[in-house]
C-alpha positions in Angstrom: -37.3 35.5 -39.6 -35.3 33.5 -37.1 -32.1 33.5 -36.0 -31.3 30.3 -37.1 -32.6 31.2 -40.9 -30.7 34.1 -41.1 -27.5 32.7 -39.8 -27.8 29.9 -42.4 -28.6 32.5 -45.2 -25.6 34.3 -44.1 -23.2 31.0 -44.1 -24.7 30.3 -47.9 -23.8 33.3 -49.1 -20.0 33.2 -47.1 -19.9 29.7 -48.7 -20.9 31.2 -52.4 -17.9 33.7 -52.4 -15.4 31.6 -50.7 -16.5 28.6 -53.2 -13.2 27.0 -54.6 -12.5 27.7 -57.9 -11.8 23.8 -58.6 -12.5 20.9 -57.1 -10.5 17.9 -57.8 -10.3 14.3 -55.5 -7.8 14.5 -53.0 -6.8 10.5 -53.2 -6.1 10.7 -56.8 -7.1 9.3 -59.8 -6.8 6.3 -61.7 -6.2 6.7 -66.0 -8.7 4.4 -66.7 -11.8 5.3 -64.4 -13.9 8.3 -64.1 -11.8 11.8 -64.1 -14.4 13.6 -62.9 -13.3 17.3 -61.7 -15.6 20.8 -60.9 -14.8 24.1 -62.2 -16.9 26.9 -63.1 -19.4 26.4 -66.3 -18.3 26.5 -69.7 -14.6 26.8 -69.1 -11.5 25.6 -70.5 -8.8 24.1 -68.3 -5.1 23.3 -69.5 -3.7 19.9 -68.2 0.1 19.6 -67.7 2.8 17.2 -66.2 4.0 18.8 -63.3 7.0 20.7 -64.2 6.7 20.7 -67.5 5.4 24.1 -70.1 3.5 21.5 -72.7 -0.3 21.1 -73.1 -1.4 17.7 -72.6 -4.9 18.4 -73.3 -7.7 21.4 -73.2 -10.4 20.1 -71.0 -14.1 22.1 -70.9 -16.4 21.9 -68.2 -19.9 21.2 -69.3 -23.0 23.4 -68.0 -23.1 22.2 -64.5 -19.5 22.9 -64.6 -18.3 19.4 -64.6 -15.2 18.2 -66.5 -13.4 14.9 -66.7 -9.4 14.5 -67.4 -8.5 12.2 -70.2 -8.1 8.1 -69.8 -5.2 6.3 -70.0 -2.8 9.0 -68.6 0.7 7.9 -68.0 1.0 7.4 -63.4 2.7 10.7 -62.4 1.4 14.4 -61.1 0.0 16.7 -62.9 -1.8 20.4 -63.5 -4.8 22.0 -64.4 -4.7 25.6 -64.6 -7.4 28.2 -65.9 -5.9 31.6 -65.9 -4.5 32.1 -62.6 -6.0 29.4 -61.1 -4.1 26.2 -60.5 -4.8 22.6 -58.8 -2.3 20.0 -58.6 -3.4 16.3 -58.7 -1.9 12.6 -59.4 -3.1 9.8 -61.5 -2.3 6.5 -61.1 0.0 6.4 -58.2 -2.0 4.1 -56.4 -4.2 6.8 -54.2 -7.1 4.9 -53.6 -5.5 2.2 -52.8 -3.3 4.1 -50.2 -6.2 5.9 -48.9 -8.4 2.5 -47.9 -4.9 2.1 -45.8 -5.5 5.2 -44.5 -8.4 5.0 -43.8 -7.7 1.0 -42.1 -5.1 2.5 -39.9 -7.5 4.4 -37.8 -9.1 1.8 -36.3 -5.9 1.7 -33.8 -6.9 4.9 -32.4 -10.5 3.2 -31.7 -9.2 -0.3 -29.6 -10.5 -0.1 -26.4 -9.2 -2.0 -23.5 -5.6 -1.7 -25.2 -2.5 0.1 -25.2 -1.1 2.6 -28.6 1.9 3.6 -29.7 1.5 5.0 -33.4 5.3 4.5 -34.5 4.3 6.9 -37.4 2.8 9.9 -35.4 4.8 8.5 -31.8 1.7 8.7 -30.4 0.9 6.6 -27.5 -1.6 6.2 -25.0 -2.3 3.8 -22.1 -5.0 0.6 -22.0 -8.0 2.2 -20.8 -11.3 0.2 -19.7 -10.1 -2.7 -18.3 -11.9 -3.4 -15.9 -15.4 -5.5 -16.0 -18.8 -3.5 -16.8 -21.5 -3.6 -14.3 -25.1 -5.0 -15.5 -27.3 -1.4 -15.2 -30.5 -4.2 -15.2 -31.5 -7.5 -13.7 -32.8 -9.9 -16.3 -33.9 -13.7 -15.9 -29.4 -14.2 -16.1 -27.8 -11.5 -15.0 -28.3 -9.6 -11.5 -28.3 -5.8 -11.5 -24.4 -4.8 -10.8 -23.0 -8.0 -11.6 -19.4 -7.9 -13.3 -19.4 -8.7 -16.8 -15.9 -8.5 -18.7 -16.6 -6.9 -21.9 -13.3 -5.3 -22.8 -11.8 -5.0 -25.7 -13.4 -3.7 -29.1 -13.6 -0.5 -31.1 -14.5 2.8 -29.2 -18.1 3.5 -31.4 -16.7 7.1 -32.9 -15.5 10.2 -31.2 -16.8 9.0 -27.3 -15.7 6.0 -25.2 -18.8 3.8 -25.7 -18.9 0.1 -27.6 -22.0 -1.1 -29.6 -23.0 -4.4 -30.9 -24.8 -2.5 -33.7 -22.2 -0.6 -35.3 -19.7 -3.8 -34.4 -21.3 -5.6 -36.3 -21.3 -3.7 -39.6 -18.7 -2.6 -39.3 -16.9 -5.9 -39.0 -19.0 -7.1 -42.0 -17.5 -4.3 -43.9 -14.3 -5.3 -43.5 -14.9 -9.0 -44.1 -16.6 -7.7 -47.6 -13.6 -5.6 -48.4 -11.4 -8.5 -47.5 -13.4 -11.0 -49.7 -13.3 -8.2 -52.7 -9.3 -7.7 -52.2 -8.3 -10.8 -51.5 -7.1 -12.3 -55.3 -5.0 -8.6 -55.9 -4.3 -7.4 -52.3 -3.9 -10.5 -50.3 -1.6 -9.0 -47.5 -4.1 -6.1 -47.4 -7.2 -8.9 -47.3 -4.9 -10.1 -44.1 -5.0 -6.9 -42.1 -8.6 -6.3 -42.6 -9.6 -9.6 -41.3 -7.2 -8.9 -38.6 -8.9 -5.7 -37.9 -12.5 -7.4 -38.3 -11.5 -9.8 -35.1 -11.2 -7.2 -32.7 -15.0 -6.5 -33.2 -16.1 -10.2 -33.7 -14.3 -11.0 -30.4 -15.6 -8.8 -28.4 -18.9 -9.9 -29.6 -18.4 -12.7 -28.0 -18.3 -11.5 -24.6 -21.1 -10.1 -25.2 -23.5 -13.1 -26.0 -25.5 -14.4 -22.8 -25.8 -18.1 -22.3 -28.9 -18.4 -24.0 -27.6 -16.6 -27.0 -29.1 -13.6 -26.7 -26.5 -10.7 -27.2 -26.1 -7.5 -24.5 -26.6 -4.2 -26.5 -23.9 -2.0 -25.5 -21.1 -0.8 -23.5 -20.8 3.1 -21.5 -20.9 5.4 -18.7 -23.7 6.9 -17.3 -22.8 10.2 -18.0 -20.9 10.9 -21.6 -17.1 11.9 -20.8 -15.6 15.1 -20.4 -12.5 15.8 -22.6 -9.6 13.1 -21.3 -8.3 10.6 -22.5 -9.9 7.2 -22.2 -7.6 6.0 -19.6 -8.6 9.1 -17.9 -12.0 7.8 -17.6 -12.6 6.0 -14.5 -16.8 6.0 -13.9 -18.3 2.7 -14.0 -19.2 0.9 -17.5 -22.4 -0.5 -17.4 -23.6 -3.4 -19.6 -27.0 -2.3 -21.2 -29.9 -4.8 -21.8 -29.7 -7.7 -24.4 -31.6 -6.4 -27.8 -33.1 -9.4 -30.3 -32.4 -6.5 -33.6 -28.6 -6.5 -32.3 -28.5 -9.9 -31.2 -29.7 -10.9 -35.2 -26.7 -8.3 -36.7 -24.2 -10.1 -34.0 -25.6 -13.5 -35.6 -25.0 -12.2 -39.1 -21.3 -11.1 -39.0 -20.3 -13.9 -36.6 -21.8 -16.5 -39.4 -20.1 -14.5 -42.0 -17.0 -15.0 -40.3 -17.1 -18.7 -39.8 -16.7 -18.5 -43.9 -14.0 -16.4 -44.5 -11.5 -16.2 -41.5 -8.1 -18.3 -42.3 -8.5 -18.8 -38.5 -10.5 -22.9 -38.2 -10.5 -22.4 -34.7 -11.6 -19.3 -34.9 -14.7 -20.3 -37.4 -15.7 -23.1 -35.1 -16.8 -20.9 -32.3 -18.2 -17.7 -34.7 -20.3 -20.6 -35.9 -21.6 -22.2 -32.6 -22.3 -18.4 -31.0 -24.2 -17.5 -34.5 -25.9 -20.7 -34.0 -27.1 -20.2 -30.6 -28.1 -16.5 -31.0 -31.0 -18.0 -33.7 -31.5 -20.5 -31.1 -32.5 -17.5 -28.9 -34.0 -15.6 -31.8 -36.2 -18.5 -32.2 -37.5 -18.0 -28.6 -38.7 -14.3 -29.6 -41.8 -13.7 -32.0 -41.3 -10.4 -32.4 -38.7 -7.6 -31.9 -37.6 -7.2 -27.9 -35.2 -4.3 -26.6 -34.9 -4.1 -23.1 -34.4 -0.9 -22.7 -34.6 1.6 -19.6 -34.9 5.1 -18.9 -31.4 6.5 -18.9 -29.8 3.7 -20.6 -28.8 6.4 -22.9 -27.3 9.1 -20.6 -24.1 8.6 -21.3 -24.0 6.1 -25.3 -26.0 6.4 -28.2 -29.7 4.6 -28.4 -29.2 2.6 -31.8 -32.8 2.0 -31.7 -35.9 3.4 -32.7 -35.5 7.4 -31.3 -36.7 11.2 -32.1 -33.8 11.5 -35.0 -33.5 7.5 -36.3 -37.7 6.5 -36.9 -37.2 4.0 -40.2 -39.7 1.9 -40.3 -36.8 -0.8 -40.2 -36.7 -0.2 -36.2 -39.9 -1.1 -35.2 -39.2 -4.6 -36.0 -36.0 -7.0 -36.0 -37.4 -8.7 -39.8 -34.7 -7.1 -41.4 -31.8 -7.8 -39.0 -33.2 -11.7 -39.0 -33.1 -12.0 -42.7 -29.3 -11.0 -42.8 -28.9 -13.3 -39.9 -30.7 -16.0 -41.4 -28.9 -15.7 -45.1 -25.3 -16.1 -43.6 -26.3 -18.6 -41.5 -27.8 -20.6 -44.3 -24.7 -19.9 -46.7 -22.4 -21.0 -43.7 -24.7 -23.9 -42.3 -27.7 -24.8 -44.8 -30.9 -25.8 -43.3 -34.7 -26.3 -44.5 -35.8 -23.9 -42.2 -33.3 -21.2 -42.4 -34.5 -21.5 -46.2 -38.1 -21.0 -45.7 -37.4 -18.2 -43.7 -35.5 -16.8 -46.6 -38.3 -17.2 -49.0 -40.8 -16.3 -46.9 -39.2 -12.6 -45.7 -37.6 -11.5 -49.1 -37.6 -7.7 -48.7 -39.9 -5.7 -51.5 -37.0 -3.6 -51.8 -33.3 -2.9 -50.3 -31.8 0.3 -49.4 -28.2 0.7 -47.9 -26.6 -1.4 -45.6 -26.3 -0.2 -42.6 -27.7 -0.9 -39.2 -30.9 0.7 -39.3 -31.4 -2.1 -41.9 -28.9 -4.4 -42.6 -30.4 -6.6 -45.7 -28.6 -5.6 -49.0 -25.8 -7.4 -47.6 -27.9 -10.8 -47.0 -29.1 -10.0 -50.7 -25.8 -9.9 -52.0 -24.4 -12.9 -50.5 -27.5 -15.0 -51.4 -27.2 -13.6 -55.2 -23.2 -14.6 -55.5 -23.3 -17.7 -53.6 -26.4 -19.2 -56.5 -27.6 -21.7 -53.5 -31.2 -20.6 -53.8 -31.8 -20.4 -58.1 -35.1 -20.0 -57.3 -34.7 -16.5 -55.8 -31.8 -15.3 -58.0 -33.7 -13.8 -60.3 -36.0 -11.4 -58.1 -32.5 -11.1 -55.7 -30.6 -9.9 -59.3 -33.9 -7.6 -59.6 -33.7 -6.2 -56.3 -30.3 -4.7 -56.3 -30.7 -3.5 -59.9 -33.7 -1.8 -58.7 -32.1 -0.1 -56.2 -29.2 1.3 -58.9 -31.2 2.5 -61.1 -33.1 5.0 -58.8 -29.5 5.5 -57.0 -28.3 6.8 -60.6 -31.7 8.5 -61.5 -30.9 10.5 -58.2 -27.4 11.0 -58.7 -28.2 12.5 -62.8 -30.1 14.9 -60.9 -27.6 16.1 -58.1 -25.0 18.9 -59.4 -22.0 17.2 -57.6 -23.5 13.4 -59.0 -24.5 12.5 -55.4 -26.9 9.3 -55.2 -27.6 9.8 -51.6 -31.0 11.9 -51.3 -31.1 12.7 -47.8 -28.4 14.2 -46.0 -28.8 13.5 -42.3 -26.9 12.3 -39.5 -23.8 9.8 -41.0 -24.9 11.0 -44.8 -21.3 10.4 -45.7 -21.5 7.0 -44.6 -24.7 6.4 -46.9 -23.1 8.2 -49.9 -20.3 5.0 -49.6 -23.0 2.6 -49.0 -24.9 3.7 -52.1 -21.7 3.8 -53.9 -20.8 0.0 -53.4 -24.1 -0.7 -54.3 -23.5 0.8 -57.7 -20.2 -0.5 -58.1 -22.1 -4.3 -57.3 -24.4 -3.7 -59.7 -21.7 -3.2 -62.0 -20.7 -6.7 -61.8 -24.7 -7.8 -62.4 -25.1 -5.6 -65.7 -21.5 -4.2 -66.9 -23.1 -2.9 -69.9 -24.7 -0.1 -67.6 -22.2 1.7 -66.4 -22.9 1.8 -62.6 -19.1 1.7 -61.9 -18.4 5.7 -63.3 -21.7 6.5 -60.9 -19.9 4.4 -57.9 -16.6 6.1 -58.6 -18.4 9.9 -58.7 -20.0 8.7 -54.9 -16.3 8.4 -53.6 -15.3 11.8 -55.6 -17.6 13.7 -53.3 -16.3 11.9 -50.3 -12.7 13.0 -51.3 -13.3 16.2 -52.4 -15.6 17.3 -55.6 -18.4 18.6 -52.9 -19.5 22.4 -52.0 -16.4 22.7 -49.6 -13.9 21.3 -52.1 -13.2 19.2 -48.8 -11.8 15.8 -48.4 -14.4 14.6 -45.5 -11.5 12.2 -44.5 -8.9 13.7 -42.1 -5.1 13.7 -43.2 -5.9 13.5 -47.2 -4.3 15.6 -49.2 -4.3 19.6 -49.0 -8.1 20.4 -48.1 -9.3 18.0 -45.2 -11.3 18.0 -42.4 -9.2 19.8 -39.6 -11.1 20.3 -36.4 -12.5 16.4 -36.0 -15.2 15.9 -32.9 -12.9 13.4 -31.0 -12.8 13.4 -27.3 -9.4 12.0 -26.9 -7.8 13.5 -29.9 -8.8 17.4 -28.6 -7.9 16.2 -24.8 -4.5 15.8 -26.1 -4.1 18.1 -29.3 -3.9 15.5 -32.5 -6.0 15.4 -34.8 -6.5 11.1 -36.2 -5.4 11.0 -39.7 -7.9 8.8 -41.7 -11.3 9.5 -39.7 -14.3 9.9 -42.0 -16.7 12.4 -40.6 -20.7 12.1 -40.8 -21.0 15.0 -43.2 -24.0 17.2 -44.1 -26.7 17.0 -41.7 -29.6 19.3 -42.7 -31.2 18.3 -38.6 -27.9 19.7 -37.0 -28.4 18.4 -34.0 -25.8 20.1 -32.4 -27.1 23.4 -33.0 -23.7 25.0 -35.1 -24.0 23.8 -38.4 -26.7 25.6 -40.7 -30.3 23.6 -40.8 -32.1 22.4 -43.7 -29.9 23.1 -46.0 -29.1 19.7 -47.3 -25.1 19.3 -48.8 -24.5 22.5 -47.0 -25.7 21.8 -43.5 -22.1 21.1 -42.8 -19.1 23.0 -40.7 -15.5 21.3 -39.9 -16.3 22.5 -36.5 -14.8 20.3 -33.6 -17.7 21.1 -31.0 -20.3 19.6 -33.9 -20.7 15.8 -33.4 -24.0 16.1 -35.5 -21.6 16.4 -38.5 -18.1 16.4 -37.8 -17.5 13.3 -35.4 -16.2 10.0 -36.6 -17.5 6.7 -36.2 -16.3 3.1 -37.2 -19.3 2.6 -39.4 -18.4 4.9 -41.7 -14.9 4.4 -42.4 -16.4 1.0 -42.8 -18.3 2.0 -45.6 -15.8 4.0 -46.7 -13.5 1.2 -46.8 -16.1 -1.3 -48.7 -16.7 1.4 -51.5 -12.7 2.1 -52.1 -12.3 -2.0 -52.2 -15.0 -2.7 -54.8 -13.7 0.3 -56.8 -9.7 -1.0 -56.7 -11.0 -4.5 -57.5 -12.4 -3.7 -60.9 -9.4 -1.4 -62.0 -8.8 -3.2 -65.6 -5.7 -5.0 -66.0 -3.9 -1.9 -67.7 -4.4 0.7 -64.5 -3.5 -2.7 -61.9 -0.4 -3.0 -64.2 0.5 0.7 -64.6 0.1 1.3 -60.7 2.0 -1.8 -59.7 5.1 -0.1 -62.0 
């Protein structure tokens, strides 16, 4: 047997006897959505207030040792206790809601190019990365070494690097989480907008005359551990990518919609325009792409880990482009593009393949009737096998492959259910959505919250080069999660929901990225905005 085997057998059976007795969400609860908790099989668990001797209710867990506390619960903290064993949890006190600002508030650690002082923490940090990138390549505009000022953005995850990938979903994200909050949350709707324009901005300085869009932003060589401002080797500008310049065209349409900003739509609109201009110029997909681009950032392409068959073309990044840019700017040829490239199925978005949103938009929108129908189908589809796999998952998972960022696609499959919701509410996808963000906030093999900073049992040694340079830990950073490839070599292999250690030196699982509290933003947003009128009431009081 290998080493590797034998050290993962080992950290299975560690895992087995050091198993938490309970596992409860560390957000919270709302009384009028899914309760779900985890004890052992067959048990019976008293629920109390907090403080108080009386019995509210005797709760049993089922077979797989799932149990669910009672609806309509007054807002307040409670107990569970079985025998010695004891958890302590809230209902109703808003903890979702409080968590997406959690989970908001970390983008501040991620703004390149500017200056932080965190007047909750006292944190502060110099601007960093000001100075212009340097073209690694010649191309038919720019010369090899040329300045090219493309400061500003959102540091990609734990390193100093900038992507127009993950920019671009990730701003979407927050767009869609605007758009969801905006009738019961408008001040929240605000900041997430606000947030979303630090990517779509530096999008912009990214976008070459012709419309084509640079790929990304890094060093040669990835950075030791010091801060960013620490980090003086030159930033090169990697070559212009027709996948990323379609996901650029995308969430730059999208946000000639919905920003309160006029000005601000006028020239999202005219760079999303003159990206499909460039598009348009391209048959097929084109990455310019060298050896050693990657020395020092991420691929985002086609690579030995990431080989979808969504990455050897740019289809699916041009039909999301082409759908916003139709519902923002309708044309006769944007529409029989649409018709023409309707996907056979959708997955999650993300940008490996970004689609389902395009889907979704097209679907709510009702501008193409013709299509609603097989567009209704297609995300129905989807749900249905997302619950089939999460009915057969102990912890109610819908996500079937745990790899690199599999937290991220456990939120993306939950907004996906909680949509579907809206579609066919006599299905209940939305106690399915709600049991995706359970195992992101606790009711998983760890009994962990995979978000740092959220309540009692969180991820506590994150992979972030600036936060170990200078000792803090980020509150509100999702990590990627279980990864059964382990890339980095510390974290047990194959093992699915247990190829995971909070171990700071494993990026593979326990580095942050923007995407994902993206997605983990989107899934809390649709679950808040279909709270029924009696939880919205009792958390407001």
């Amino acid at each position: 047997m290998s080493r590797a085997f034998l050290l993962g057998l080992l950290l299975v059976s560690l895992w087995a006897n050091a198993k938490p007795s309970i596992l409860i969400n560390h957000s919270g609860y709302l009384s009028q959505q899914d309760g779900s908790f985890y004890g052992d099989k067959d048990q019976r668990w008293q629920l109390r207030a907090l403080g108080s001797s009386e019995v509210l209710a005797q709760l049993s867990t089922d077979e797989k040792g799932h149990g669910q506390l009672p609806k309509n619960l007054k807002p307040g903290w409670y107990q569970l206790s079985h025998g010695d064993t004891e958890v302590t949890l809230s209902v109703g006190l808003d903890g979702p809601l409080q968590t997406l600002k959690l989970l908001l508030n970390a983008y501040q650690y991620q703004h390149a190019g500017k200056a932080l002082f965190d007047p909750v923490t006292g944190i502060r940090r110099p601007p960093a990365h000001l100075k212009p990138a340097v073209a690694a390549h010649q191309d038919s505009y720019t010369n090899k070494g040329q300045a090219w000022d493309a400061s500003g953005g959102w540091y990609d995850a734990g390193d100093y690097g900038v992507y127009v990938a993950t920019t671009a979903i990730t701003a979407a994200r927050l767009l869609e989480a605007a758009n969801v909050l905006e009738t019961s949350q408008l001040e929240l709707a605000k900041q997430l907008r606000s947030e979303a324009r630090v990517g779509l901005d530096w999008l912009l300085k990214m976008q070459r005359s012709d419309g084509a869009f640079y790929r990304k932003i890094g060093g040669a060589n990835w950075p030791p551990l010091i801060p960013p401002h620490q980090d003086t080797q030159p930033r090169y500008l990697y070559g212009i990518s027709t996948p990323d310049s379609a996901k650029a065209v995308a969430v730059l349409a999208l946000a000639s919609r919905v920003m309160d900003d006029t000005q601000a739509q006028s020239r999202y609109l005219r760079a999303a325009q003159l990206g499909w201009q460039y598009l348009n110029t391209q048959a097929q997909q084109k990455i310019d792409w060298h050896q050693g681009d990657d020395g020092g950032t991420g691929p985002y392409m086609f690579n030995q880990w990431d080989q979808q068959s969504s990455l050897t073309h740019d289809v699916d990044d041009r039909f999301w482009a082409a759908a916003e840019l139709f519902l923002s700017h309708p044309s006769d040829s944007l529409q029989r593009f649409l018709e023409t490239h309707l996907p056979e199925q959708i997955v999650l978005f993300e940008w490996k393949d970004p689609r389902a949103l395009g889907v979704q938009h097209l679907l709510q929108s009702g501008q193409l009737p013709k299509l609603n129908e097989r567009l209704r189908q297609l995300l129905l589809e989807r749900c249905n096998t997302l619950r089939e796999h999460a009915l057969k998952n102990p912890y109610s998972v819908a996500n079937s492959r745990f790899i690199w960022g599999s937290n991220k696609m456990v939120a993306e499959q939950g907004i996906l259910l909680a949509q579907c919701q809206r579609l066919a509410p006599q299905q209940d996808y939305l106690s399915w959505a709600w049991r995706q963000w359970h195992y992101l906030a606790g009711l998983n093999p760890f009994g962990i919250a995979y978000i740092t900073g959220l309540g009692s049992n969180s991820v506590q040694n994150l992979h972030h080069i600036w936060g170990r340079a200078v000792g803090f830990v980020p509150a509100g950073m999702m990590v990627g999660g279980p990864n059964q490839d382990s890339q980095a070599n510390i974290a047990p292999k194959g093992l699915g929901m247990l190829s995971y250690v909070d171990d700071a030196k494993d990026y593979s699982v326990n580095e942050f990225a923007i995407d994902y509290n993206g997605a983990a933003i989107g899934l809390l947003a649709e679950l808040i905005s279909q709270q029924s009128p009696i939880q919205e009431k009792a958390a407001a009081n």
